[in-house]
C-alpha positions in Angstrom: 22.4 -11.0 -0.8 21.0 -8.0 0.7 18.1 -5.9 -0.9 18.0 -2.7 -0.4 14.4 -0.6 -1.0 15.0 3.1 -1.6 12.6 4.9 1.1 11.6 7.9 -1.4 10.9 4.5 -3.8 6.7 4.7 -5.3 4.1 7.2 -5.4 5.2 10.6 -5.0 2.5 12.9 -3.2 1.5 14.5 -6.1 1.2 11.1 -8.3 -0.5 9.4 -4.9 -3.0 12.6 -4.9 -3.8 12.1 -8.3 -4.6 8.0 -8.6 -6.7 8.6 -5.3 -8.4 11.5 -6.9 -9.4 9.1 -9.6 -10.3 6.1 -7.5 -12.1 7.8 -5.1 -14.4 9.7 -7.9 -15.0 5.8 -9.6 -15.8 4.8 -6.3 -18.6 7.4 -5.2 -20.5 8.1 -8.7 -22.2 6.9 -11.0 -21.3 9.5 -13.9 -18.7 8.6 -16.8 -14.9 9.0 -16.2 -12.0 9.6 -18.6 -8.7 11.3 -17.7 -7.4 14.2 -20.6 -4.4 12.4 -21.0 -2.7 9.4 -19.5 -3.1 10.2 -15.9 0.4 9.5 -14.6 3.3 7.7 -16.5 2.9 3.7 -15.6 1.8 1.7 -18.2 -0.1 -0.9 -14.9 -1.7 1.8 -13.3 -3.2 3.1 -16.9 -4.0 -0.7 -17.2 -6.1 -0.9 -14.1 -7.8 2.2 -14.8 -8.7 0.9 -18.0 -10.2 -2.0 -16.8 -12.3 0.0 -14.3 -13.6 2.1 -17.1 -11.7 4.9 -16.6 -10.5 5.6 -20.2 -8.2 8.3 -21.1 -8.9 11.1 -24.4 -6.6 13.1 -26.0 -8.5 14.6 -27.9 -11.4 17.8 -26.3 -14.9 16.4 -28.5 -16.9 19.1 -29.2 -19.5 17.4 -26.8 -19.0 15.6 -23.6 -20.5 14.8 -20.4 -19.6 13.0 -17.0 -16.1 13.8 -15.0 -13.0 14.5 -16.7 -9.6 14.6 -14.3 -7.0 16.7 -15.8 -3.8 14.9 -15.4 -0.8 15.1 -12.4 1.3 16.4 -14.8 -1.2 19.3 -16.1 -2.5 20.8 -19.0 -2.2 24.5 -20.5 -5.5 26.6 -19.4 -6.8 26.7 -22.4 -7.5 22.9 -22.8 -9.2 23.5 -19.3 -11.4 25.9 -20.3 -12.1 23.7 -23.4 -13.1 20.8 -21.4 -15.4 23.1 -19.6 -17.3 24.6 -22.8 -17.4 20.8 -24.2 -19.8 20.0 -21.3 -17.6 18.0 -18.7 -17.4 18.2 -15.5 -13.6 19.1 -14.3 -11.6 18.1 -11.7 -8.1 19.1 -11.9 -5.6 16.4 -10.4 -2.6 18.4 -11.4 0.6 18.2 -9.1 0.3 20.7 -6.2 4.3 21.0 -7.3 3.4 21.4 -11.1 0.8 24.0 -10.1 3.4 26.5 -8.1 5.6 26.3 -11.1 2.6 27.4 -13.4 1.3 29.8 -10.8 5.1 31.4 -10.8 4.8 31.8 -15.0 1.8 32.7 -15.0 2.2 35.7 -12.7 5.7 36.7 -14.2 3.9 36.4 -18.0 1.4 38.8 -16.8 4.7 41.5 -15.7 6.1 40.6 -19.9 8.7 38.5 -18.2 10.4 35.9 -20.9 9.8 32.4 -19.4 12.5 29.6 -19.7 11.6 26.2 -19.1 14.6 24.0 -18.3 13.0 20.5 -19.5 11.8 18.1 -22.4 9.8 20.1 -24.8 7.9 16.7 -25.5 6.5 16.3 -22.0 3.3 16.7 -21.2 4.1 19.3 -17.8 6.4 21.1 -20.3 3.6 21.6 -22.4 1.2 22.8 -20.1 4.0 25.3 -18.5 3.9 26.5 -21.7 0.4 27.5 -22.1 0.9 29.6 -18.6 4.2 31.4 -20.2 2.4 32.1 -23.8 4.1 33.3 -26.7 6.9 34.6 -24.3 7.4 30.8 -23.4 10.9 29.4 -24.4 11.9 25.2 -23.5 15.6 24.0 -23.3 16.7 21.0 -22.8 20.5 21.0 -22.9 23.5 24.4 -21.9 23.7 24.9 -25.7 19.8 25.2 -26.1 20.6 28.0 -23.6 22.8 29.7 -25.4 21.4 30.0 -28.3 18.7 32.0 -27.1 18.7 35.7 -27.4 19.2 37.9 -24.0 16.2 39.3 -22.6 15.2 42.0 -21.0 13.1 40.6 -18.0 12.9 36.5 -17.5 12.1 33.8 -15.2 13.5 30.1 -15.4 12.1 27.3 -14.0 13.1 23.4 -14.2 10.4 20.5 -15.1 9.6 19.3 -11.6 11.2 16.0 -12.4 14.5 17.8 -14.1 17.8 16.4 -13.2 19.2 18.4 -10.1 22.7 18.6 -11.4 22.0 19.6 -14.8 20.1 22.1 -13.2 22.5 23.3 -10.9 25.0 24.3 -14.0 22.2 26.3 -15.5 21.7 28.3 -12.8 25.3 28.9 -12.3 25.6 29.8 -16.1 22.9 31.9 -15.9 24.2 33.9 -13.1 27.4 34.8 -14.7 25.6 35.6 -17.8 22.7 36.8 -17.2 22.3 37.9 -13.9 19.6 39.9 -13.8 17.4 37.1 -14.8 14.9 35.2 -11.8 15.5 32.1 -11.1 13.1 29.8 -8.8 14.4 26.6 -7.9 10.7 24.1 -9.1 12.7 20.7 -9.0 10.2 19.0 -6.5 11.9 18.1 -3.3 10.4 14.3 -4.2 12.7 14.3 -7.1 15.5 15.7 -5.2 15.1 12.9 -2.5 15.1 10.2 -5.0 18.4 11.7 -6.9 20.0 11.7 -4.3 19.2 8.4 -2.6 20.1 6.3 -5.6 23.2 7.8 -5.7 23.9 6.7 -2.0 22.0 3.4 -1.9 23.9 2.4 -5.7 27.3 3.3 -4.0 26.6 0.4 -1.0 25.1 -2.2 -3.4 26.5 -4.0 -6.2 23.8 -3.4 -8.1 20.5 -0.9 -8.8 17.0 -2.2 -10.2 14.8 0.9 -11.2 11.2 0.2 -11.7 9.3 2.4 -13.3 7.9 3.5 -17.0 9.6 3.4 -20.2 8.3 7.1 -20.7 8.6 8.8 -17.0 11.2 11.7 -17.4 11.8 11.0 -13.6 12.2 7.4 -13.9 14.2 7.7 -17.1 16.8 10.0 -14.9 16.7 7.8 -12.0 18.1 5.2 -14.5 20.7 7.3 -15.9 22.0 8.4 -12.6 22.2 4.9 -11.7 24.0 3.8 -14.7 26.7 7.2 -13.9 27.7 5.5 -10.9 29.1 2.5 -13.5 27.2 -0.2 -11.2 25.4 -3.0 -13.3 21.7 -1.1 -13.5 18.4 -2.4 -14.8 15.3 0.0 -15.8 12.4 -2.3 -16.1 8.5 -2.2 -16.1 7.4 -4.9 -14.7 9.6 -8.0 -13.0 8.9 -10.4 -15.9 12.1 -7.6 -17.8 14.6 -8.8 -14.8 17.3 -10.8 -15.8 17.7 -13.1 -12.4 20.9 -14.6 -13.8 22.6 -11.3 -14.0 22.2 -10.6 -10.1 23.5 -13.7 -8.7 26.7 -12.6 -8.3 25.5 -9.3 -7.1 26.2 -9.9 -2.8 23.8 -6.6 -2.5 21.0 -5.1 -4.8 19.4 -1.5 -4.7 16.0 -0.9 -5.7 14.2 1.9 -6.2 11.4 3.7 -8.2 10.0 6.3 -10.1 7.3 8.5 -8.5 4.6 7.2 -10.8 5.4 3.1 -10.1 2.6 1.5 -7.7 3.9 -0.2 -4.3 2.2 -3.5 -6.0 4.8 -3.5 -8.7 7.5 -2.8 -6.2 6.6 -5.4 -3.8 6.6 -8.3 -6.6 9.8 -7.1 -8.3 11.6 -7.0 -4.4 9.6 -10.8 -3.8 10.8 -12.4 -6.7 14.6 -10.9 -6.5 13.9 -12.1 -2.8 12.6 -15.6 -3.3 15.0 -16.2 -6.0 17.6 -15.9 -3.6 16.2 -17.4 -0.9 15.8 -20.6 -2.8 20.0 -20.7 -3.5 20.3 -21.0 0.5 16.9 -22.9 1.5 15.6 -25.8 0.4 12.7 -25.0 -2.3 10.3 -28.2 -1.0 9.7 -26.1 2.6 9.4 -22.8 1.1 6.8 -24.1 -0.8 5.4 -25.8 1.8 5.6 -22.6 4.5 4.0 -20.5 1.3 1.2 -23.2 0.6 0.6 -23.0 4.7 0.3 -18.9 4.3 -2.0 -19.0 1.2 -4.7 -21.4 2.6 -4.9 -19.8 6.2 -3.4 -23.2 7.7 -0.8 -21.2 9.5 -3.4 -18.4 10.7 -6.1 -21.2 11.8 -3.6 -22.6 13.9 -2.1 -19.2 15.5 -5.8 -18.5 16.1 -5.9 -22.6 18.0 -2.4 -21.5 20.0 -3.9 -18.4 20.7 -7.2 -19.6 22.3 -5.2 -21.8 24.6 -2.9 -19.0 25.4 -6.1 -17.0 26.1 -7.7 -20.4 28.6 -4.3 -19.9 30.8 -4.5 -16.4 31.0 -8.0 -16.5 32.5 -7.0 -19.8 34.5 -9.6 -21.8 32.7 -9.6 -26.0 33.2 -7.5 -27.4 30.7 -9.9 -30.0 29.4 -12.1 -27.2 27.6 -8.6 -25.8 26.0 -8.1 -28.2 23.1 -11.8 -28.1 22.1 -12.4 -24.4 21.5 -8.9 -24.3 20.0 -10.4 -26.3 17.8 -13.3 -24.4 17.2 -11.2 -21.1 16.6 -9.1 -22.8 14.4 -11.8 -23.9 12.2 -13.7 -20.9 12.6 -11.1 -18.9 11.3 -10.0 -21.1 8.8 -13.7 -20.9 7.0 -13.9 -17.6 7.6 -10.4 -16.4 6.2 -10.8 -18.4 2.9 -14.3 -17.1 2.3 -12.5 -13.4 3.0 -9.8 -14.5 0.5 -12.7 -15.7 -2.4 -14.3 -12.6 -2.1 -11.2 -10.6 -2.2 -9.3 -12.1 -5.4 -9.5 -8.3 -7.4 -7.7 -6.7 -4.9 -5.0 -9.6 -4.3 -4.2 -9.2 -8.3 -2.4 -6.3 -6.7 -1.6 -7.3 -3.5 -0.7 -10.8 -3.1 -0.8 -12.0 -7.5 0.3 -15.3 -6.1 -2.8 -16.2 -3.8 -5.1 -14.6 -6.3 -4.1 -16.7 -8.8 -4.1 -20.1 -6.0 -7.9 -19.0 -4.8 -8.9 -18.6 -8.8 -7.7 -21.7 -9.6 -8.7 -23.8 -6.4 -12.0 -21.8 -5.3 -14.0 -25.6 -5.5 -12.1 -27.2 -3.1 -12.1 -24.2 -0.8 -15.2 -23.5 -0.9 -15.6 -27.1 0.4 -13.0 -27.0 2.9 -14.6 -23.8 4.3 -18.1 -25.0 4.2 -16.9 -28.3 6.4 -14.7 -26.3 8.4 -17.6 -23.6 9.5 -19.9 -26.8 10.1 -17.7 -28.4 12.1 -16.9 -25.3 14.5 -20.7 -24.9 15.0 -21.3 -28.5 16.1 -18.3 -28.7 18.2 -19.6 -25.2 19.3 -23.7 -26.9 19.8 -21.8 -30.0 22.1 -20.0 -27.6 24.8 -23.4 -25.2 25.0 -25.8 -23.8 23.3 -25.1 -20.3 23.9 -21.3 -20.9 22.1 -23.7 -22.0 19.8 -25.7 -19.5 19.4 -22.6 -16.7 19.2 -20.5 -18.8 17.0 -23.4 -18.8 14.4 -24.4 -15.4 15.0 -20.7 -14.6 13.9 -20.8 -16.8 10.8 -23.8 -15.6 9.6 -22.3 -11.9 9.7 -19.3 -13.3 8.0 -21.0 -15.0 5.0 -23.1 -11.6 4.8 -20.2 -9.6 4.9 -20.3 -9.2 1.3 -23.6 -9.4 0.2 -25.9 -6.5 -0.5 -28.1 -6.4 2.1 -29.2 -2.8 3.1 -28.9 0.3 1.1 -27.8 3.9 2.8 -26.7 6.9 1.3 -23.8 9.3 2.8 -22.0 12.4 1.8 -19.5 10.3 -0.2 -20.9 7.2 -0.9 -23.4 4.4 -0.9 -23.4 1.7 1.2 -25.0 -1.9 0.3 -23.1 -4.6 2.4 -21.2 -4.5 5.9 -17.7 -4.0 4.0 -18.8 -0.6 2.5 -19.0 0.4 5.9 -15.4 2.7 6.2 -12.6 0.4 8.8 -15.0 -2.3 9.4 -13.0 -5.2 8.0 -10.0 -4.6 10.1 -12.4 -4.0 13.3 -14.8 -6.6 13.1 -12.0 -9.3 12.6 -10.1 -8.3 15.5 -14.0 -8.5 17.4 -14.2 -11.8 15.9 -11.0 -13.3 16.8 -11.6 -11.6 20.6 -14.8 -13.4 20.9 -13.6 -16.9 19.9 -10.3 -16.8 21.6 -11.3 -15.8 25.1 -15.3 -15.4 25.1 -16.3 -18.4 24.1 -13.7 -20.5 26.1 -15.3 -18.6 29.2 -18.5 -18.7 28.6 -18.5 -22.4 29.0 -17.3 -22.3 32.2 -18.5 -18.7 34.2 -17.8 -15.3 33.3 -14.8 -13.6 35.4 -13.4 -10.2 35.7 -10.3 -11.8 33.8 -12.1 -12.4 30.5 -11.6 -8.5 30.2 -8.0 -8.2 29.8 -7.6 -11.2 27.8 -10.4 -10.4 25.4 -8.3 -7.1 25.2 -4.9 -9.0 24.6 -6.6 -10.9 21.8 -8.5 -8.4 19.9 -5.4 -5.8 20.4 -2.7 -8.3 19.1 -5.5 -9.3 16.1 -6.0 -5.8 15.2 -2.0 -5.0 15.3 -1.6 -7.6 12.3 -5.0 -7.0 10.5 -4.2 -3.0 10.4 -0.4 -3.5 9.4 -1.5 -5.7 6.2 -4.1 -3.5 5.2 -1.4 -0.6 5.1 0.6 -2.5 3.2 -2.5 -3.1 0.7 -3.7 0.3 0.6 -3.3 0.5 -2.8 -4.9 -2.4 -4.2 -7.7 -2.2 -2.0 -8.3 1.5 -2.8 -8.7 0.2 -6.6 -11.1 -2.0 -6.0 -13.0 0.2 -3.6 -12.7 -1.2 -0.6 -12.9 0.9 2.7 -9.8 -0.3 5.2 -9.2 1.4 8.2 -5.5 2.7 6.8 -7.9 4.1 4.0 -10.0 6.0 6.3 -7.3 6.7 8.5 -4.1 7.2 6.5 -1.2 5.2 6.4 1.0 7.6 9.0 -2.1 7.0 11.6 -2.9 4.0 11.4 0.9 3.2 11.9 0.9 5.6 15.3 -2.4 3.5 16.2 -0.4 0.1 15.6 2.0 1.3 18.1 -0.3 2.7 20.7 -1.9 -0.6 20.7 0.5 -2.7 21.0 2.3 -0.5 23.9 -0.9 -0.8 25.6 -1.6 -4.1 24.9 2.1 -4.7 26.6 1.1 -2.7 29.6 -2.2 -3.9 30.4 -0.8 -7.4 30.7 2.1 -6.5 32.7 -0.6 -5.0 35.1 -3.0 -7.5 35.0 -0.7 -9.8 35.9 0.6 -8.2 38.6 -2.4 -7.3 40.5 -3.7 -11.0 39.6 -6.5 -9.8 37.9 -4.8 -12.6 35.1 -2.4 -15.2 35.6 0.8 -14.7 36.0 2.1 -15.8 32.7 0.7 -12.7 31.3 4.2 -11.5 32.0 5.9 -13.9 29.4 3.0 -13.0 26.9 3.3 -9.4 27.1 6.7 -10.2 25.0 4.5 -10.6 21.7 3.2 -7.2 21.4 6.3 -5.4 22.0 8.1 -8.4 19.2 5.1 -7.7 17.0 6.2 -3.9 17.2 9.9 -4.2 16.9 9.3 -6.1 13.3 6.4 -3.4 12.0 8.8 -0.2 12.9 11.6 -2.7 11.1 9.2 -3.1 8.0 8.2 1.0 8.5 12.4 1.3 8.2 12.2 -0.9 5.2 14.7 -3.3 6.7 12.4 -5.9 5.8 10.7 -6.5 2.9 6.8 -7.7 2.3 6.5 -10.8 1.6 6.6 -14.6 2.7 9.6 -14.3 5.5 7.4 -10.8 6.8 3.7 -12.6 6.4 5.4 -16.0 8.0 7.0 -13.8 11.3 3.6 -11.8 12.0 1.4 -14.9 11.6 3.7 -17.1 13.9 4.0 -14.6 16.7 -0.1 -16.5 17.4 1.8 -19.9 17.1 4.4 -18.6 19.3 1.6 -17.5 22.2 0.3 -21.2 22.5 3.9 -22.2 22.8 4.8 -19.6 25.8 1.6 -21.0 27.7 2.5 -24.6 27.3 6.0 -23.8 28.4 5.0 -21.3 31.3 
């Protein structure tokens, strides 16, 4: 079975603007939030704002104090002005696209145009056009609707921003025989067009279409009906746990795609489970478990970080007999220090990775334990080679276990931060630092410093940073919820995707040289293969040709396996 993931799938801008707009207020104040209305249509999203106290009213009090956020699909000026004279504080998160098409009604209402709204008179942007267009504001939902309306002297139409393109398109051409003195501005937003369109294309090479999105979206609920037109077997669900697995496996190919209010989060686990559902009709269950129970306790990742380290000792042309025991200590190192990461990280991961949430909840005793003996044993093993590996391995660790905790307080423009990981892009840095240090440092420092040490510290940290950076972009949203301050946060997705790639094409280069002017061994040449692999399967990911999840985590973590196993071959 092949899954197809529609690219104009999730968050459209506007919705994307909105949730941040949100998010980043909850995160940067200590004032009272509500939205004045349900913010976007997704019954998770209003969940998780919920549980960050983030309620919504739909009601104006008479009083009312703290920051209000006007909804993405907007609200009619004069429940803006309301919401103003109550008291609150207003910050309007309506749709940039949503805000032409009032700007265009309410300019034309001020020339006594006649407005006509193509759209659902029950939808909340309908409703809000309508307070732009006033009394001279007329809503239609269907060509007979049109028709019954009396001819005007002077009027504008405009579509709902989410309105069905092709409906649309015989309006306007009624409306120009008819009436063709009347304006008409073409408001459907190019978002919706994209989508339309794509399902149309991606349902025609699949056997069947899975639309995700809520019951009450007007744009997901036309998503699904243009699906359905195309008379493939089509499913509009919520949430994955509405799927009926049986009725796709006949299906040889499956499209998915989204409305523009559905979270990546919901995406990812509806494409995982169709994924791992069919992956365990071809593979054997017992070793997907297995690879998924190696992923999940940072087995797999403690021993890239072991292959790694020796690749690193033959790169600088260190003895062998001090390769085994500092891959040892980065193996153990990293093991503590990922599963600490991963307890502190379980509210995000209940909407990044549900499945290791729910593993680290259950089993945080025994890791706990397994990360307390595996950061003791790294520093003894660390205190027998020499005491200044010692003294950097536990300088490390104590940063690590303080990564979290409160420990200094320092205002900014935006924000306040207590502990190292409200400092903005420090997680993805300082783990790629880490990783450098342990890798190719320490290993050198036990035997004498050389010029080499540069370049493979360099390789390290660069390769480390390439896969930290490309997860966090693929967790931007949950980790925005909960506040936390990635570098693809900081950066943006799009940049931190073009810094990936920079990266890893220097990365690729600076080997090559190295190795050819000696400056590193000459088997730098077979290891600059892994940041130009690494590459080709992020720009695949970037295409959505593969999907997150255990067969993407498995590939990027093994390409550290797979350095060890080019310097024991070479």
């Amino acid at each position: 079975m092949k899954i197809t993931i529609a690219k104009t799938a999730g968050f459209c801008m506007g919705v994307r603007r909105a949730v941040d707009i949100v998010l980043d207020a909850s995160n940067t104040t200590c004032d009272s939030i509500c939205t004045y209305g349900p913010l976007i249509h997704n019954p998770q999203v209003l969940e998780m704002l919920k549980e960050k106290g983030i309620p919504s009213i739909n009601e104006i009090p008479e009083h009312g104090k703290g920051l209000v956020v006007i909804r993405a699909h907007g609200v009619p000026p004069a429940d803006e002005e309301a919401l103003k004279k109550a008291g609150f504080r207003v910050i309007n998160a309506t749709c940039p696209r949503v805000i032409r098409v009032q700007t265009i009604l309410r300019k034309h209402r001020q020339k006594d145009y006649s407005s006509i709204i193509i759209g659902d008179a029950a939808h909340p942007e309908v409703k809000g056009l309508l307070g732009y267009a006033g009394n001279m504001g007329h809503t239609v939902s269907t060509l007979d609707e049109l028709k019954q309306l009396p001819e005007f002297k002077k009027a504008v139409v405009v579509a709902q921003t989410t309105q069905n393109i092709t409906f649309y398109n015989e309006i306007k051409s009624w409306i120009k025989q008819k009436y063709p003195h009347y304006k008409i501005f073409d408001t459907i937003c190019d978002s919706t067009e994209k989508r339309q369109t794509e399902v149309r294309q991606i349902a025609a090479q699949s056997d069947a279409v899975v639309v995700i999105g809520g019951k009450q979206s007007g744009n997901t609920q036309r998503l699904a009906q243009i699906a359905r037109e195309t008379g493939k077997p089509s499913f509009h669900i919520e949430d994955i746990s509405e799927l009926d697995l049986d009725a796709l496996k006949y299906a040889a190919s499956v499209a998915v795609t989204a409305g523009a209010s559905t979270p990546n989060w919901i995406i990812n686990k509806t494409c995982k489970t169709i994924e791992n559902s069919l992956t365990n009709r071809f593979y054997n269950p017992i070793i997907l478990k297995f690879i998924n129970f190696l992923l999940k306790t940072n087995i797999l990742l403690s021993l890239g970080a072991g292959c790694l380290t020796f690749a690193c000792v033959r790169l600088e042309g260190l003895k062998y007999h001090n390769s085994f025991n500092h891959a040892v200590i980065a193996m153990v190192y990293v093991l503590s220090m990922q599963i600490i990461n991963n307890l502190f990280t379980i509210k995000s991961d209940r909407y990044n990775n549900p499945d290791r949430a729910a593993f680290y909840k259950k089993n945080t005793v025994p890791l706990s334990v397994l990360s307390a003996v595996s950061g003791a044993a790294g520093l003894v093993l660390a205190f027998n080679d020499n005491y200044f590996s010692f003294f950097i391995l536990a300088v490390m660790s104590i940063l690590g276990l303080l990564y979290n905790r409160k420990i200094f307080s320092v205002f900014t423009k935006t924000s306040r931060i207590k502990s190292i990981k409200d400092i903005p892009g420090s997680k993805t840095i300082l783990i790629a630092l880490a990783w450098g240090i342990v890798t190719s440092i320490l290993p050198a420092v036990s035997e004498s410093i050389k010029i080499s040490v540069i370049p493979v510290f360099l390789f390290s940290t660069g390769l480390v940073f390439a896969r930290t950076a490309f997860f966090n972009t693929l967790e931007m949203q949950g980790d925005r919820i909960t506040g936390k301050e990635t570098l693809p946060i900081l950066l943006g997705e799009k940049k931190s995707i073009r810094l990936i790639k920079i990266i890893l094409i220097s990365v690729f280069f600076m080997l090559a040289f190295a190795s050819d002017t000696g400056i590193i061994q000459k088997i730098g040449f077979y290891l600059a293969f892994l940041p130009i692999s690494l590459l080709c399967f992020i720009i695949y990911t970037e295409k959505k040709s593969m999907l997150p999840g255990i067969r993407l985590e498995f590939i990027v973590e093994f390409h550290f396996v797979l350095a060890g196993i080019i310097a024991a071959i070479f």
